[in-house]
C-alpha positions as CSV (number, residue, x, y, z in Angstrom):
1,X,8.7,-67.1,-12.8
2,X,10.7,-64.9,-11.2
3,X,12.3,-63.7,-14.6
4,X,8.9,-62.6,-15.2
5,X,8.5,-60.6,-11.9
6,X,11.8,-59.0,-12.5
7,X,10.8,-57.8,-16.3
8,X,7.5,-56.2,-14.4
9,X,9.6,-54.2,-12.2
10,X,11.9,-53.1,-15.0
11,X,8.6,-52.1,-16.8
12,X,7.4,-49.9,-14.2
13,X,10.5,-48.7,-12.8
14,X,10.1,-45.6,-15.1
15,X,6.9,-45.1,-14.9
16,X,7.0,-44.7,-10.9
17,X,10.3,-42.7,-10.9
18,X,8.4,-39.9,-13.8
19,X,5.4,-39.8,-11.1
20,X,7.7,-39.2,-8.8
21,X,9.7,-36.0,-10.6
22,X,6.3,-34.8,-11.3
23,X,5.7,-34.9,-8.1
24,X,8.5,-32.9,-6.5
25,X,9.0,-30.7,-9.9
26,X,5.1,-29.5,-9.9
27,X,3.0,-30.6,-7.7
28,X,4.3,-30.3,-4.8
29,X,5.7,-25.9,-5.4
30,X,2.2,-25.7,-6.4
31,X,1.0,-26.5,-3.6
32,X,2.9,-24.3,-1.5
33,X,2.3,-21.4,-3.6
34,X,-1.6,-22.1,-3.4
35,X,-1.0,-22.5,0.6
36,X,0.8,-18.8,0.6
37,X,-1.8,-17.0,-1.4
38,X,-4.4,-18.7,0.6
39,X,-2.8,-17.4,3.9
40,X,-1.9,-14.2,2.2
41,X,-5.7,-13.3,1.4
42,X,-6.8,-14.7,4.8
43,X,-4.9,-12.0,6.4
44,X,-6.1,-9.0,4.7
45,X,-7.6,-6.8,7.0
46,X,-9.4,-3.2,7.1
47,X,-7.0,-0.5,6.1
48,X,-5.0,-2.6,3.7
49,X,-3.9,-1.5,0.8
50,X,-3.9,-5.0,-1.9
51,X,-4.0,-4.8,-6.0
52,X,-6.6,-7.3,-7.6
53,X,-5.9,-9.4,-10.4
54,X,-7.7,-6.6,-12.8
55,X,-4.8,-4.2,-12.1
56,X,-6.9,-2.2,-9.6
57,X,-5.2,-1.0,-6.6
58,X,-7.4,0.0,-3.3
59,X,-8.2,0.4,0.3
60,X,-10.1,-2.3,2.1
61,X,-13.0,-0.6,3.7
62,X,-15.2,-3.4,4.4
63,X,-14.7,-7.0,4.5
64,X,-17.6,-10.5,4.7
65,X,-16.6,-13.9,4.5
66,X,-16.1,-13.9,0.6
67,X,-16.1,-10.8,-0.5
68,X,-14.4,-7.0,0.3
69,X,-15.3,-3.9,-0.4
70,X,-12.2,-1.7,-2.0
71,X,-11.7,2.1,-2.8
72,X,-9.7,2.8,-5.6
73,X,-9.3,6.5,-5.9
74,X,-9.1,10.3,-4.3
75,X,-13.0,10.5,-5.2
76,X,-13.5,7.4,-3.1
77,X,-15.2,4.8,-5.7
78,X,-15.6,2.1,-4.3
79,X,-15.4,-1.9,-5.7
80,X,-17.2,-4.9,-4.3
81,X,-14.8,-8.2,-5.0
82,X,-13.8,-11.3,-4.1
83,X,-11.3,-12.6,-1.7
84,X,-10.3,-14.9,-4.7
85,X,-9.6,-11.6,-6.7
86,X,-7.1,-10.8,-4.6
87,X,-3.2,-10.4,-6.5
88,X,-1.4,-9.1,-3.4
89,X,-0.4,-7.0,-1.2
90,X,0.9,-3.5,-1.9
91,X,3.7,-2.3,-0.2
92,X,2.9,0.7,2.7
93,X,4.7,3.5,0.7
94,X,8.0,4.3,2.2
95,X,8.1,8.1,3.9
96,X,11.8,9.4,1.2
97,X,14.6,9.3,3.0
98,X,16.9,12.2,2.2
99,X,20.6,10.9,1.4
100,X,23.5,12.7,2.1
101,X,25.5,15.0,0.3
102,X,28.8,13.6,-0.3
């Protein structure tokens, strides 16, 4: 009998330790990325300037629970999206710094 019980644990022993690698080697980094984008989108706010998963980049101009209005150009054309559609962020752009002459 308690042959048996040891040959059960033998059995599952790899079983439990793949669900466990799984778990720490994909799951787990998933999640945190999903957790960051999550935050990252619920912290847009008017005046942002974000790039959507279609490659457009814009200006928030408007915002409603799910959706956000972007514009995307000089002649002000405006896109209505989705928070979901949201890639990133885009960096404020970065006033050139002259370097000195050597």
């Amino acid at each position: 009998m308690l042959n048996s019980y040891g040959a059960i644990i033998a059995n599952l022993l790899p079983i439990v330790l793949m669900v466990a690698i799984f778990y720490f080697l994909l799951i787990r980094p998933q999640r945190k990325r999903d957790k960051e984008e999550r935050e990252m989108r619920n912290s847009i706010q008017i005046g942002d300037e974000i790039s959507t998963i279609g490659g457009f980049i814009g200006k928030v101009v408007s915002m409603k629970d799910e959706t956000l209005v972007i514009e995307t150009s000089a002649d002000r054309t405006k896109l209505k999206l989705y928070r979901w559609a949201i890639r990133g962020k885009e960096a404020a752009p970065v006033d050139k710094v002259e370097e000195p002459k050597a």
